[in-house]
KOLLUM-926270 format. One record per residue (C-alpha): residue in three letters; x, y, z. Coordinates in steps of 0.5 Angstrom, whole numbers, plus 500, padded with zeros to 3 digits. Layout:
// KOLLUM-926270
AlaXYZ;...
// end
This chain:
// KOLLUM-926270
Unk657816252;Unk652812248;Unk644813248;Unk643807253;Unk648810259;Unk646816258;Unk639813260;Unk640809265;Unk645814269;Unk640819269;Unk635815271;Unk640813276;Unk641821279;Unk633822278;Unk632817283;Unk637819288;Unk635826287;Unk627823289;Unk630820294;Unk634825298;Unk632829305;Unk633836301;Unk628833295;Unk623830301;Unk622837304;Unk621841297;Unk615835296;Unk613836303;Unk606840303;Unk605848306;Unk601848313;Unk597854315;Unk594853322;Unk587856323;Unk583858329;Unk576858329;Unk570856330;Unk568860337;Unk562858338;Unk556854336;Unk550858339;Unk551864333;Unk551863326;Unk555868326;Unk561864330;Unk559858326;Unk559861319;Unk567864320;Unk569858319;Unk567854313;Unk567861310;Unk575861311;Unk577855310;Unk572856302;Unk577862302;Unk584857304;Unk581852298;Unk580856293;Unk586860293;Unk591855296;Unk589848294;Unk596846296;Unk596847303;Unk595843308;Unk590846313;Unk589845320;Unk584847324;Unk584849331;Unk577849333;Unk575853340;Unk568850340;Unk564845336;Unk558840337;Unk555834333;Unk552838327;Unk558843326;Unk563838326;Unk558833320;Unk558839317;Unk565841317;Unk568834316;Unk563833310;Unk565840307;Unk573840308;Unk575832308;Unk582834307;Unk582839314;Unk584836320;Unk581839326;Unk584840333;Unk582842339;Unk585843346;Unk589849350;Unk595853349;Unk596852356;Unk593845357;Unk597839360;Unk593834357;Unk595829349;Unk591833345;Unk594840348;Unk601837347;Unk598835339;Unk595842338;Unk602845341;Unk606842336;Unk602842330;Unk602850331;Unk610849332;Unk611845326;Unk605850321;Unk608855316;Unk604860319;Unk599861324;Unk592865322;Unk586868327;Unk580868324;Unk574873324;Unk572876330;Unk573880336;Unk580880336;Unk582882343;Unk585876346;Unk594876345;Unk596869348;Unk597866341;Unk601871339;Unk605871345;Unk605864344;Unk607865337;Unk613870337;Unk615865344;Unk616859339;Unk618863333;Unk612862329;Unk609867324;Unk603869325;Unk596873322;Unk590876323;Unk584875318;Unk578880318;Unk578882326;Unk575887329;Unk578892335;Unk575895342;Unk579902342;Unk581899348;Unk586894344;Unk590899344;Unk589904349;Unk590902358;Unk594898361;Unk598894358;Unk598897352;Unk604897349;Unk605889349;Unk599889345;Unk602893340;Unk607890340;Unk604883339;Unk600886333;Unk607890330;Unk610883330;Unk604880326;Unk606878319;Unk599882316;Unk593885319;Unk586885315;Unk581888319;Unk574887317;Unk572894316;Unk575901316;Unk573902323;Unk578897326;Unk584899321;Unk583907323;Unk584905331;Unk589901329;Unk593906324;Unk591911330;Unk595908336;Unk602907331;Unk600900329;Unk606897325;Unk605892322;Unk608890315;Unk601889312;Unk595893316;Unk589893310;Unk582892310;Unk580885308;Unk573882309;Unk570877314;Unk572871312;Unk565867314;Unk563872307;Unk566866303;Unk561861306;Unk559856301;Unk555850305;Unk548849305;Unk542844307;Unk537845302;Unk534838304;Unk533840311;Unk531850309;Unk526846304;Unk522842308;Unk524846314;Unk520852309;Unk515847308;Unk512846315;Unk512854315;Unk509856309;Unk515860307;Unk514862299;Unk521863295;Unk522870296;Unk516872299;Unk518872306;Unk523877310;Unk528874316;Unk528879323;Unk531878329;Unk533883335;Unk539883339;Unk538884347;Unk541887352;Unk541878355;Unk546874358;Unk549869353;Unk548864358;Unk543862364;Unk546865369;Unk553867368;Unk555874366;Unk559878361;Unk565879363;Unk568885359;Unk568892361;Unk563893355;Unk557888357;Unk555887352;Unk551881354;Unk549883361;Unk547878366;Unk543883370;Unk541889365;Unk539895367;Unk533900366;Unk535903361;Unk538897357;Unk530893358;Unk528900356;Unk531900349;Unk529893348;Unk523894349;Unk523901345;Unk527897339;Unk522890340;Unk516895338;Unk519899332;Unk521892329;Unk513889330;Unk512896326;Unk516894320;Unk513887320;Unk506891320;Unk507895314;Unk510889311;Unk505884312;Unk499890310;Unk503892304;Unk505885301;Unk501880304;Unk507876305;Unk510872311;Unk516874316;Unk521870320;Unk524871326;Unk530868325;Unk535867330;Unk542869329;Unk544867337;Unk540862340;Unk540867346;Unk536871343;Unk530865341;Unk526867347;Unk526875347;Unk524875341;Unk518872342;Unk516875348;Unk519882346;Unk516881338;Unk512875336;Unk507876342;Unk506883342;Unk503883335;Unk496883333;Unk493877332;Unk492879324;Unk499880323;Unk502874327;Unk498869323;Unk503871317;Unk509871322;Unk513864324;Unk517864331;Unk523859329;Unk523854335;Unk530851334;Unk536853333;Unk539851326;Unk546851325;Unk549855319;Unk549851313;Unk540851314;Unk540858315;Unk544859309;Unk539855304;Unk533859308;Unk537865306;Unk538865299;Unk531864298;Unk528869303;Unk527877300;Unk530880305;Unk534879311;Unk533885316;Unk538883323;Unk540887328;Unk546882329;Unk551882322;Unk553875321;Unk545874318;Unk547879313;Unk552876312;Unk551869310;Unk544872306;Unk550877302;Unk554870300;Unk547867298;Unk545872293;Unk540875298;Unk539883299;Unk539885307;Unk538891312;Unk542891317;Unk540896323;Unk545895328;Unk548899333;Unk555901334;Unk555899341;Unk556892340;Unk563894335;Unk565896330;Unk564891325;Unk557894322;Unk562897318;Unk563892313;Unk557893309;Unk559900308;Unk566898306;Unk563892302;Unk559898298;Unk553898300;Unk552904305;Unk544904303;Unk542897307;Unk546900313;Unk541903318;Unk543905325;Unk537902329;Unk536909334;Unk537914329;Unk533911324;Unk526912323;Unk522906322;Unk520909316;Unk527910313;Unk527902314;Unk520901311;Unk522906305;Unk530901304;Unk525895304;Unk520897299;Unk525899295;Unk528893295;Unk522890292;Unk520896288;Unk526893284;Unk528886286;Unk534885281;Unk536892281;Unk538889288;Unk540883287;Unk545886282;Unk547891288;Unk548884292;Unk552880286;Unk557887285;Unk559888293;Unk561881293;Unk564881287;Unk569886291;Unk569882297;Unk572876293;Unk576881289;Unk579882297;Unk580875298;Unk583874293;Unk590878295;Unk589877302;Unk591870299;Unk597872295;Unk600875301;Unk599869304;Unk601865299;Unk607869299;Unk610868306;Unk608861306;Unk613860300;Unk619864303;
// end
């Protein structure tokens, strides 16, 4: 066979090779279907998914992903389009009998695999959906109630989370009830909340919403208070642990209140000690109103002259850029925290257990000094970890930058575990 045969014969078997359906399937992009996106009144639930899908682009840029978005408006959606262009986004229902169901349905059905984003993770009708379908299933950077795994109906929840490819739970809690209960599942470790990786900003919008302000870089803390409030006018929390009660009892305004005036002591001290602004920055757009009524409002006049209640509700990629210019972000939600940390920013997070075990994470991230119980603490342990902060600011941004270096380390194997089951 002479050099010009031999050429053209292999060209020949190249083309037909490119050609074939066997050689069409191996070219054919990986798919990862991700629900997401919960809700567009916290940016807490808004930040989870930009801060995932980062997480997917960096460490799978190949796949192709398909987003299935539980709740979305006009600017989470610019947001997410302008970010992600390559993302497609779904929304719709398991059980719904419209087109854009059937699309979703089928685009889960045909997917490589199936990832539940960070959150509460008690609902199971994806998975039951899932395993019905043979489709293989995760579940990234969850929490769990105890009552996941204990009561009625136990044992098939079990049983859905034993047939689950991996779970990460987003702190040690969440992995204890689980490993507690029998759990099986062939991966079972603690993986971070995805909105960690979170990486959208609006500087042009923080910046002149800092200016209208008069918010100095690094010269002014963030604050807000969770209350025992309805999510929604009128409509009740249906989970046993009513977390956000339509009809809180005694007790619960009575906490409210008590937490309210240790927050307007922190603000005082700070305000006198520094002479620096302080934000009330909503987390939750519920929570907008309360705290006004429970902080701003029962400041004296020569403290709130340095305290500015935001007026609207911003979406994540705002917060973000506020965030990375504040000093300190103290929030008795976590999802603030959070956008703060990945925006290279110290935080105190007063939380209560109550509202789930997620307040863990920050102790399993490494920074178990900025987690303080609001009832147990007093405000002037809250005042000592604030004024340390700024006794020594880059000592506390490099505390920052080591536990997000971890958390970025965790990411990166939870992605090789996904890396390596979408391949198989």
């Amino acid at each position: 066979m002479n050099r010009r045969t031999f050429l053209q014969q292999s060209s020949t078997a190249l083309a037909a090779t490119a050609l074939s359906p066997h050689a069409f399937a191996q070219t054919k992009p990986k798919t990862v279907v991700l629900q997401s996106a919960w809700a567009t009144h916290n940016i807490g639930d808004i930040g989870h998914t930009p801060g995932t899908l980062r997480v997917l682009e960096q460490h799978l840029p190949d796949v192709k992903v398909v987003l299935w978005a539980m709740n979305l408006d006009e600017r989470v959606t610019t947001m997410l389009r302008t970010r992600f262009p390559k993302v497609e986004i779904l929304q719709g229902s398991l059980t719904g009998k419209t087109e854009r169901d059937e699309k979703l349905r089928e685009a889960i059905r045909s997917a490589d695999l199936y990832i539940r984003n960070s959150g509460m993770g008690q609902d199971t009708s994806f998975m039951q959906f899932c395993r019905t379908n043979g489709k293989r299933y995760g579940l990234f950077g969850q929490s769990y109630f105890p009552d996941m795994v204990e009561g009625k109906g136990a044992d098939e929840r079990i049983a859905l989370l034993n047939d689950a490819a991996f779970i990460y739970t987003r702190e040690t809690k969440s992995l204890s009830i689980l490993k507690g209960a029998g759990v099986k599942t062939p991966v079972l470790e603690f993986g971070p909340d995805g909105c960690l990786g979170i990486d959208v900003r609006d500087d042009a919008r923080g910046l002149a919403t800092m200016q209208k302000l008069g918010l100095e870089e690094r010269k002014f803390i963030t604050l807000q208070l969770r209350t025992h409030t309805p999510s929604h006018p009128g409509v009740d929390d249906k989970r046993p642990q009513k977390l956000n009660p339509l009809h809180p009892t005694p007790e619960m305004i009575a906490d409210d209140e008590r937490r309210a005036a240790k927050y307007c002591d922190l603000i005082t001290r700070w305000v006198k000690k520094t002479g620096h602004k302080v934000l009330i920055a909503p987390e939750v757009k519920k929570e907008m109103e309360h705290n006004k009524r429970f902080i701003y409002d029962r400041l004296p006049p020569e403290i709130q002259q340095h305290v500015v209640n935001l007026e609207y509700f911003w979406n994540a990629d705002e917060a973000a850029s506020i965030f990375a210019r504040a000093h300190t972000i103290v929030c008795h939600e976590p999802h603030s925290p959070i956008i703060a940390l990945a925006n290279g920013t110290p935080i105190i997070h007063t939380y209560s257990e109550f509202h789930s075990p997620k307040c863990w994470m920050f102790k399993d991230i490494g920074l178990p000094e900025w987690l303080l119980e609001f009832d147990a603490t007093s405000v002037d342990l809250w005042a000592e970890t604030l004024f340390a902060i700024d006794a020594d600011y880059a000592g506390a941004q490099a505390k920052v930058k080591k536990a997000m270096a971890y958390v970025h380390e965790c990411f990166g194997h939870s992605m090789q575990v996904v890396k390596k089951l979408i391949a198989a």
